[in-house]
BATITOR-22103 format. One record per residue: x, y, z of N, C-alpha, C, O in turn. Coordinates in nm, 4 decimals. Each point is the difference from the previous one (the first is absolute). Example, Ala and Ser with C-alpha at 12.3 -4.5 7.8 and 13.67 -1.06 7.14 Angstrom:
2
NODE	1.3190	-0.5690	0.7800	-0.0890	0.1190	0.0000	0.0900	0.1200	0.0000	0.1036	-0.0019	0.0665
NODE	-0.1386	0.1069	-0.1385	0.0820	0.1190	0.0060	-0.0770	0.1090	0.0730	0.0509	0.1108	0.0169
This chain:
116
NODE	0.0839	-0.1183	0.0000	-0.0839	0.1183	0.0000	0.0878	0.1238	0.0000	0.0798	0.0266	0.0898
NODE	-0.1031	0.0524	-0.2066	0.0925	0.1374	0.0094	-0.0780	0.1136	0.0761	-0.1224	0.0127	0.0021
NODE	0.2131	0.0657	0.0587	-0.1070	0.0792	0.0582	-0.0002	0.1252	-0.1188	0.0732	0.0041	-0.0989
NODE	-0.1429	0.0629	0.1256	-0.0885	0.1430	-0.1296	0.1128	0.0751	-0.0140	0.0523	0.0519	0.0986
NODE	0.0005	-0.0370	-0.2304	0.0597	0.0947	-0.0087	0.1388	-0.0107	-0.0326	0.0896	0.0832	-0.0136
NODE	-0.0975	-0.2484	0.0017	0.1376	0.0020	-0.0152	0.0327	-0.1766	-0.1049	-0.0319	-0.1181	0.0138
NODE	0.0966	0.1853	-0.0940	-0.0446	-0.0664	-0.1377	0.0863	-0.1238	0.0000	-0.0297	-0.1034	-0.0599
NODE	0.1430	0.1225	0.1342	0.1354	-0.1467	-0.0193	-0.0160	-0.0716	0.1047	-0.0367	0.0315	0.1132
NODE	0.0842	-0.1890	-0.1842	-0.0098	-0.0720	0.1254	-0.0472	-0.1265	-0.0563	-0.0330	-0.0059	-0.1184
NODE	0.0275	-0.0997	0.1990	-0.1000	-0.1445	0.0110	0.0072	0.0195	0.0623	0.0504	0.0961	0.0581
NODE	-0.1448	-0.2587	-0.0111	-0.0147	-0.0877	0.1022	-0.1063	0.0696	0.1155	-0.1072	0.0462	-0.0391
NODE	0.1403	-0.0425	0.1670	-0.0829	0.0164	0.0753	0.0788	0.1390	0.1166	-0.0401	0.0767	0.0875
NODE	0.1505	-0.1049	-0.1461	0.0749	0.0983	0.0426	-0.0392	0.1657	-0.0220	-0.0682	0.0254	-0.0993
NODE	0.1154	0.1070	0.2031	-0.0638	0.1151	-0.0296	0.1396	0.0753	-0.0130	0.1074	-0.0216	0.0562
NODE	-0.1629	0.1607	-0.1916	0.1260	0.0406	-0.0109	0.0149	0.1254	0.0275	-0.0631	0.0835	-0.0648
NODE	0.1571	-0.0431	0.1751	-0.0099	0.1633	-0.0109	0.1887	0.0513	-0.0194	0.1054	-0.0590	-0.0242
NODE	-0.1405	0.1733	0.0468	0.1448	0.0608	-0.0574	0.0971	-0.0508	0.1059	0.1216	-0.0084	-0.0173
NODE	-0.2280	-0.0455	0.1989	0.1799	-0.0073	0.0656	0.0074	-0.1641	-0.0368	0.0936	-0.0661	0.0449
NODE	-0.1820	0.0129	-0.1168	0.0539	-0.2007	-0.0178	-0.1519	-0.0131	-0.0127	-0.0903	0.0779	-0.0305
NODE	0.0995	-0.2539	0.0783	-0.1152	-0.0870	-0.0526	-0.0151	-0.0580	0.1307	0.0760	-0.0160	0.0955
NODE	-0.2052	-0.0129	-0.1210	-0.0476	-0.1297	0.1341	-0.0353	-0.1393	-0.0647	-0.0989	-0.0213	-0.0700
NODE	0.1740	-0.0493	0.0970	0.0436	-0.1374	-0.0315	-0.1148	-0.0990	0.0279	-0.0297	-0.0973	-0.0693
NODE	-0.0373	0.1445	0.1980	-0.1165	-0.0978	0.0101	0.0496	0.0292	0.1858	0.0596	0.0917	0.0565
NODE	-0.1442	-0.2709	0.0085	0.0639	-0.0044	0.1228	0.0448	-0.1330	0.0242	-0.0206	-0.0930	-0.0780
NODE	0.1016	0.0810	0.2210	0.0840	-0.0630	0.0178	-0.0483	-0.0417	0.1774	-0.0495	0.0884	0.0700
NODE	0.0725	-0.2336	-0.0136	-0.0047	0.0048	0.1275	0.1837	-0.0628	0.0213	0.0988	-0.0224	-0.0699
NODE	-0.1413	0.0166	0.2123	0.1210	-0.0512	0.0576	-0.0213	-0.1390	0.0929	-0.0977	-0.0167	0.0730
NODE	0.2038	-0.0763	-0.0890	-0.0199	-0.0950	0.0453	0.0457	0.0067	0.1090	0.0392	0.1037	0.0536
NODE	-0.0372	-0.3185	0.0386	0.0297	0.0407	0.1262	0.1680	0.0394	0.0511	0.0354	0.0280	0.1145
NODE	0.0559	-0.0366	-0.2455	0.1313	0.0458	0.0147	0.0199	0.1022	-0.0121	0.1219	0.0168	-0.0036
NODE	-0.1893	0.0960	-0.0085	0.0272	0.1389	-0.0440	0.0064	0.0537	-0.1756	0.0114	0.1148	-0.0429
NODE	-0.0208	-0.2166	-0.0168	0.0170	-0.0181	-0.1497	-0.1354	0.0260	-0.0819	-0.1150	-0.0436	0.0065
NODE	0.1953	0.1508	-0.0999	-0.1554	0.0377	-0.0667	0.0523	-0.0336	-0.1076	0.1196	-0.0225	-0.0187
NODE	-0.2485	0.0146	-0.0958	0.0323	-0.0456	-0.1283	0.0125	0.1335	-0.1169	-0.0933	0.0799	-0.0069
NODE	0.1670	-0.0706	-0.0469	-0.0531	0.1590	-0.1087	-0.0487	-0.0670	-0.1414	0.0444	-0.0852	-0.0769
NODE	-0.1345	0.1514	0.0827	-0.1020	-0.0141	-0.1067	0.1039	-0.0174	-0.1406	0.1027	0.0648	-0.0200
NODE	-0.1753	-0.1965	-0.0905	0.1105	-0.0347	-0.1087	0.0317	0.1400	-0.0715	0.1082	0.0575	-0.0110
NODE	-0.2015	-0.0301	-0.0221	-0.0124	0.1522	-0.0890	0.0885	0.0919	0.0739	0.0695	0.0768	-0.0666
NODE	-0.0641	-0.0748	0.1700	0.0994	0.1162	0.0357	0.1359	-0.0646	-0.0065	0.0877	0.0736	-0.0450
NODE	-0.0492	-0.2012	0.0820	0.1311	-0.0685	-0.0580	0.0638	0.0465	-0.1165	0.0997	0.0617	-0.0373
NODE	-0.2210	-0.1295	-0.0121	0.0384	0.0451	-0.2044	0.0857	0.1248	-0.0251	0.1211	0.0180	-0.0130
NODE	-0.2570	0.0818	0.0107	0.0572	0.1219	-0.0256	0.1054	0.0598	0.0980	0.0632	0.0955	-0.0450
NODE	-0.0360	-0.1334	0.1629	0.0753	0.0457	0.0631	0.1427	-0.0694	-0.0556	0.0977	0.0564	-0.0493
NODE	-0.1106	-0.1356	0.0636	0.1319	-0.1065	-0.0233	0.0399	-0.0424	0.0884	0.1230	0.0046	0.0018
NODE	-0.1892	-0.0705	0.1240	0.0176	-0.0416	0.0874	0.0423	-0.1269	-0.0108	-0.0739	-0.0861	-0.0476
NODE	0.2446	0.0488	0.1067	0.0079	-0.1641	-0.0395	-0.0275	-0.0464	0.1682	0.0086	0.0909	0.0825
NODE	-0.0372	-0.2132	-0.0396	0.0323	-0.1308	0.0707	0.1438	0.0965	0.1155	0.0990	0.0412	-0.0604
NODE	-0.1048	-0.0265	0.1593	0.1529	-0.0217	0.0653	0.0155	0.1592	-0.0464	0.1126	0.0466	0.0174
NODE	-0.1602	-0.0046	-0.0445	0.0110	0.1730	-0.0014	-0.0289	0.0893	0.1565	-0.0849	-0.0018	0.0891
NODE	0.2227	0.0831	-0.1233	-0.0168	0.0688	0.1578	-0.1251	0.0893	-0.0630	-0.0362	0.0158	-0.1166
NODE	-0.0060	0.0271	0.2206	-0.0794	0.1342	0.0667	0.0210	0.0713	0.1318	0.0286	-0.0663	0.0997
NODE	-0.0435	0.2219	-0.0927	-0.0515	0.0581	0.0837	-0.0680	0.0411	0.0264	-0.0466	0.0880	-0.0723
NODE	-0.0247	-0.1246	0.2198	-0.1349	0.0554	0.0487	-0.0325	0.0980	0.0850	0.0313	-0.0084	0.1187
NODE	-0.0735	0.0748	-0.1500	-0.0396	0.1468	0.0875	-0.1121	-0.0547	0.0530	-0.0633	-0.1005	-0.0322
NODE	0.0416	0.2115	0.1509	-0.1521	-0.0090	0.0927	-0.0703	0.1054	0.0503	0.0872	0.0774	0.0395
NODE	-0.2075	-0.0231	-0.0152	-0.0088	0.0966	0.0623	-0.1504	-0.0891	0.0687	-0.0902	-0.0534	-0.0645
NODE	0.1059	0.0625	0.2071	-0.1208	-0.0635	0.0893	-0.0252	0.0367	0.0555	-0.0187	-0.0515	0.1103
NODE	-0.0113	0.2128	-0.1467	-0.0937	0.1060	0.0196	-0.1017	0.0420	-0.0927	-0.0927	0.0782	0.0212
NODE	0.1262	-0.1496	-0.1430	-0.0569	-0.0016	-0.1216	-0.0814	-0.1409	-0.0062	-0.1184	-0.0198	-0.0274
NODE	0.2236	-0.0728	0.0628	-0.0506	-0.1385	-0.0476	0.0599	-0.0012	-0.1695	-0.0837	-0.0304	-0.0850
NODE	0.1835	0.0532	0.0519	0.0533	0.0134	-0.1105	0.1568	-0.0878	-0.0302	0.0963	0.0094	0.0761
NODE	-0.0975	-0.0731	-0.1720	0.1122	-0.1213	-0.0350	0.0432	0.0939	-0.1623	-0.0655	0.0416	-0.0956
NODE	0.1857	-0.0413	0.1288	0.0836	-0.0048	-0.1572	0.1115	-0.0857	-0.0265	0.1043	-0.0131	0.0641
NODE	-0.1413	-0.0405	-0.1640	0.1319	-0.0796	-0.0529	0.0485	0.0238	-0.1734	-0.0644	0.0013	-0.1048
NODE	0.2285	0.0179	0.1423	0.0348	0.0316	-0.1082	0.1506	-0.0456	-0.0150	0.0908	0.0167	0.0813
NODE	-0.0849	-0.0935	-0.2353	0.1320	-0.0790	-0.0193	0.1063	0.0884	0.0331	0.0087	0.1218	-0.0154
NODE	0.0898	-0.2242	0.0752	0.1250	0.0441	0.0925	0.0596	0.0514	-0.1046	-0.0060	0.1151	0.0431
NODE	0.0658	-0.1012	-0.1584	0.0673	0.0326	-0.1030	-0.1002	0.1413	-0.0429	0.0471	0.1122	-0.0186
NODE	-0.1179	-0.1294	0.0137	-0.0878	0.1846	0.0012	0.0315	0.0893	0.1047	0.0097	0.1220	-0.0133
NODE	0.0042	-0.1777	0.1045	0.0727	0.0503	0.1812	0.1467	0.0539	-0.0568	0.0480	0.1133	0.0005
NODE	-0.0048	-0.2186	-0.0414	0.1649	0.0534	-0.0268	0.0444	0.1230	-0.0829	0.0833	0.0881	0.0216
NODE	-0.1847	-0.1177	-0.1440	-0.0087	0.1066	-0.0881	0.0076	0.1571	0.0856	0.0870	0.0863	0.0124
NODE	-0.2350	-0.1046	0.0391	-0.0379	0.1528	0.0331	0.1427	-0.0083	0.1196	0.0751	0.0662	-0.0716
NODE	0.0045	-0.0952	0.1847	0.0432	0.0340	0.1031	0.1155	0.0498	-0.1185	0.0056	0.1220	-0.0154
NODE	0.0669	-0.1874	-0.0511	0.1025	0.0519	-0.1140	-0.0171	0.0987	-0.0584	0.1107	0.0494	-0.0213
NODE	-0.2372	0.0487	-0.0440	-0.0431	0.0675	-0.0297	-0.0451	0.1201	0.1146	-0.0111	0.1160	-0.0399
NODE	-0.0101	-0.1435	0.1596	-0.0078	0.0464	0.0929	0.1520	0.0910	0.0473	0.0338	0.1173	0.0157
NODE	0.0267	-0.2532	-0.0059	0.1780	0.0536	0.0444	0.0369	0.0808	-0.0930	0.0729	0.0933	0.0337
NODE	-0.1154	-0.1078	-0.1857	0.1021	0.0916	-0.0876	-0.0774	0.1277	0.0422	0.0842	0.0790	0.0428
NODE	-0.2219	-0.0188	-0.0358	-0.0816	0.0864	0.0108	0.0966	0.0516	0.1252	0.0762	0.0795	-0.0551
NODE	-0.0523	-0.0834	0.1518	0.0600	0.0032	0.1343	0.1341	0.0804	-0.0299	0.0409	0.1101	0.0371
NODE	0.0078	-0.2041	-0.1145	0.1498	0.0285	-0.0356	-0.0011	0.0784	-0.0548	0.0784	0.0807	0.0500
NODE	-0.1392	-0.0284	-0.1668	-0.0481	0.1291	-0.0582	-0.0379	0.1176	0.0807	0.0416	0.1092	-0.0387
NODE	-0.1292	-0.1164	0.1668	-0.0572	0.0998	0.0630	0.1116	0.0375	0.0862	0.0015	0.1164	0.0399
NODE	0.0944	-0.1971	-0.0038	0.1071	0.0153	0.0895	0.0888	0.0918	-0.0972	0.0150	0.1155	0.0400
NODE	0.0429	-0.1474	-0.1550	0.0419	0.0790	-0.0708	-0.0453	0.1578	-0.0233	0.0834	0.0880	-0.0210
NODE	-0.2118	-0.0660	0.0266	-0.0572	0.0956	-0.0397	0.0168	0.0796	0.1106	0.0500	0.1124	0.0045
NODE	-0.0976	-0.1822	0.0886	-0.0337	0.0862	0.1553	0.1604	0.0639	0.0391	0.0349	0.1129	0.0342
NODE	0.0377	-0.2324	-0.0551	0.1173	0.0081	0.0774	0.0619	0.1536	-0.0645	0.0284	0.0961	0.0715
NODE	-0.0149	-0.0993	-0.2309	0.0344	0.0972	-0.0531	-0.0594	0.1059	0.0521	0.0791	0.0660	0.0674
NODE	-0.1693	-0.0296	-0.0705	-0.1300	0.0966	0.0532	0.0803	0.0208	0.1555	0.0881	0.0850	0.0134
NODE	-0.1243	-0.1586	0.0793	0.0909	0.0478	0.1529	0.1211	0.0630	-0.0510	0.0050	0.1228	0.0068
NODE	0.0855	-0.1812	-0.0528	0.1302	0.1035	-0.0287	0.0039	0.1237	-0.0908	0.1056	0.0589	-0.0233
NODE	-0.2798	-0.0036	-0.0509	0.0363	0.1335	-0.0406	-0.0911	0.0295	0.1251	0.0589	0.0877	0.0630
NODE	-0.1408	-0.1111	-0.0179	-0.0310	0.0764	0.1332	0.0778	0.0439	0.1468	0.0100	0.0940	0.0789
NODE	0.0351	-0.2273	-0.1018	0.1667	0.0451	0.0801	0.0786	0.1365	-0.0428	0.0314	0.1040	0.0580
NODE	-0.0184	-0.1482	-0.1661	0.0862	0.1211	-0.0622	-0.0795	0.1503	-0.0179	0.0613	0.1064	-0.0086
NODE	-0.1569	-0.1146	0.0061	-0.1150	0.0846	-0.0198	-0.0030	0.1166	0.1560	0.0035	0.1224	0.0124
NODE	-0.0116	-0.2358	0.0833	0.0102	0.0400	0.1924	0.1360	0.0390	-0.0254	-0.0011	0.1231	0.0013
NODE	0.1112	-0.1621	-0.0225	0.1468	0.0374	0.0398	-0.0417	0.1548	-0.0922	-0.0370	0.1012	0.0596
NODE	0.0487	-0.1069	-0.1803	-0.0148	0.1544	-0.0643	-0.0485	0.1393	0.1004	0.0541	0.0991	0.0489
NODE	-0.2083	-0.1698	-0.0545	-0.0871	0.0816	0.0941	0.0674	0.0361	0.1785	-0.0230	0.1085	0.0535
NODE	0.1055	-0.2205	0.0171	0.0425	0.0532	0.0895	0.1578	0.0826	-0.0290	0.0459	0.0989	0.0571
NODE	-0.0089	-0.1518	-0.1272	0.0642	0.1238	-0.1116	-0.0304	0.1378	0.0298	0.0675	0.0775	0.0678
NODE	-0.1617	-0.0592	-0.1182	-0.0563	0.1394	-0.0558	-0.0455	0.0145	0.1233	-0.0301	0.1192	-0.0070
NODE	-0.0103	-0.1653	0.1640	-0.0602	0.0524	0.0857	0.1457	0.0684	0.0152	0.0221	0.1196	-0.0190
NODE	0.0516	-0.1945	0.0481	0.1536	-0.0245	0.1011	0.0789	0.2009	-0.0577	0.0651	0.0781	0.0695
NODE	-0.1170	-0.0621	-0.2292	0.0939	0.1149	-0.0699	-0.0827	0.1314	0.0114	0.0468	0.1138	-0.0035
NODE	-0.2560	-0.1692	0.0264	-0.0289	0.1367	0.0659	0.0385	-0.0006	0.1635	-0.0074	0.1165	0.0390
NODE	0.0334	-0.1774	0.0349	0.0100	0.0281	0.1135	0.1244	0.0348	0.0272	0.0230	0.0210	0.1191
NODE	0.0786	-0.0064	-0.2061	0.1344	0.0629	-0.0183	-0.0458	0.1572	-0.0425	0.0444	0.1010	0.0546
NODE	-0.1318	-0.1028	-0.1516	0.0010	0.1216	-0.0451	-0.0828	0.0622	0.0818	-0.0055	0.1220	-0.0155
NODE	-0.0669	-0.1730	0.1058	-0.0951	0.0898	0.1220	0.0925	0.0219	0.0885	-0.0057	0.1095	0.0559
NODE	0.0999	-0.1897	-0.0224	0.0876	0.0486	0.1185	0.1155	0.0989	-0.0524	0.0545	0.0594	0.0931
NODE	-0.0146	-0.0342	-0.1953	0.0734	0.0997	-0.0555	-0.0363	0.1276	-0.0268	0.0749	0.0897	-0.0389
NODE	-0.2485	-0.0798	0.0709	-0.0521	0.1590	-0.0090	0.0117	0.0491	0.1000	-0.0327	0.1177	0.0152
């Protein structure tokens, strides 16, 4: 069933811009849930594949998302970092330099006030 309005897709699954709903899923008495085939597929989920799981149980909310998508974004994360460190860092040393000037210029009127 698609919901209104939105033209792509099979199955029974719903599609919006942040993902799809796969269907549902229970959990057995080991803690083990099953993920729906269709979301395998398209996901590319193999057998023996890590995941990480987020929680929020204030929500009542589960995310799981392949460990190799994890790696991606934290790598992408660090370079973003490494970049902002660059940027910033540069930035502190003209503001540095910016304060030294300015106490500069306090340091040469207060020469020239004490010389009148």
């Amino acid at each position: 069933m698609m919901m209104k309005g939105h033209g792509r897709g099979h199955g029974h699954g719903h599609i919006h811009s942040h993902g799809k709903c796969y269907g549902s899923t229970a959990m057995g008495e080991r803690g083990q849930i099953v993920i729906p085939a269709e979301a395998r597929e398209e996901l590319d989920i193999q057998p023996g594949e890590k995941m990480i799981v987020f929680g929020n149980a204030r929500k009542g909310t589960l995310i799981i998302i392949k460990s190799d998508i994890m790696a991606r974004f934290a790598d992408m994360m660090m370079q973003k970092a490494s970049f902002l460190e660059e940027l910033f860092g540069t930035k502190k040393k003209s503001n540095k330099k910016a304060e030294q000037d300015l106490t500069e210029e306090d340091d040469s009127e207060d020469a020239t006030d004490t010389n009148k």
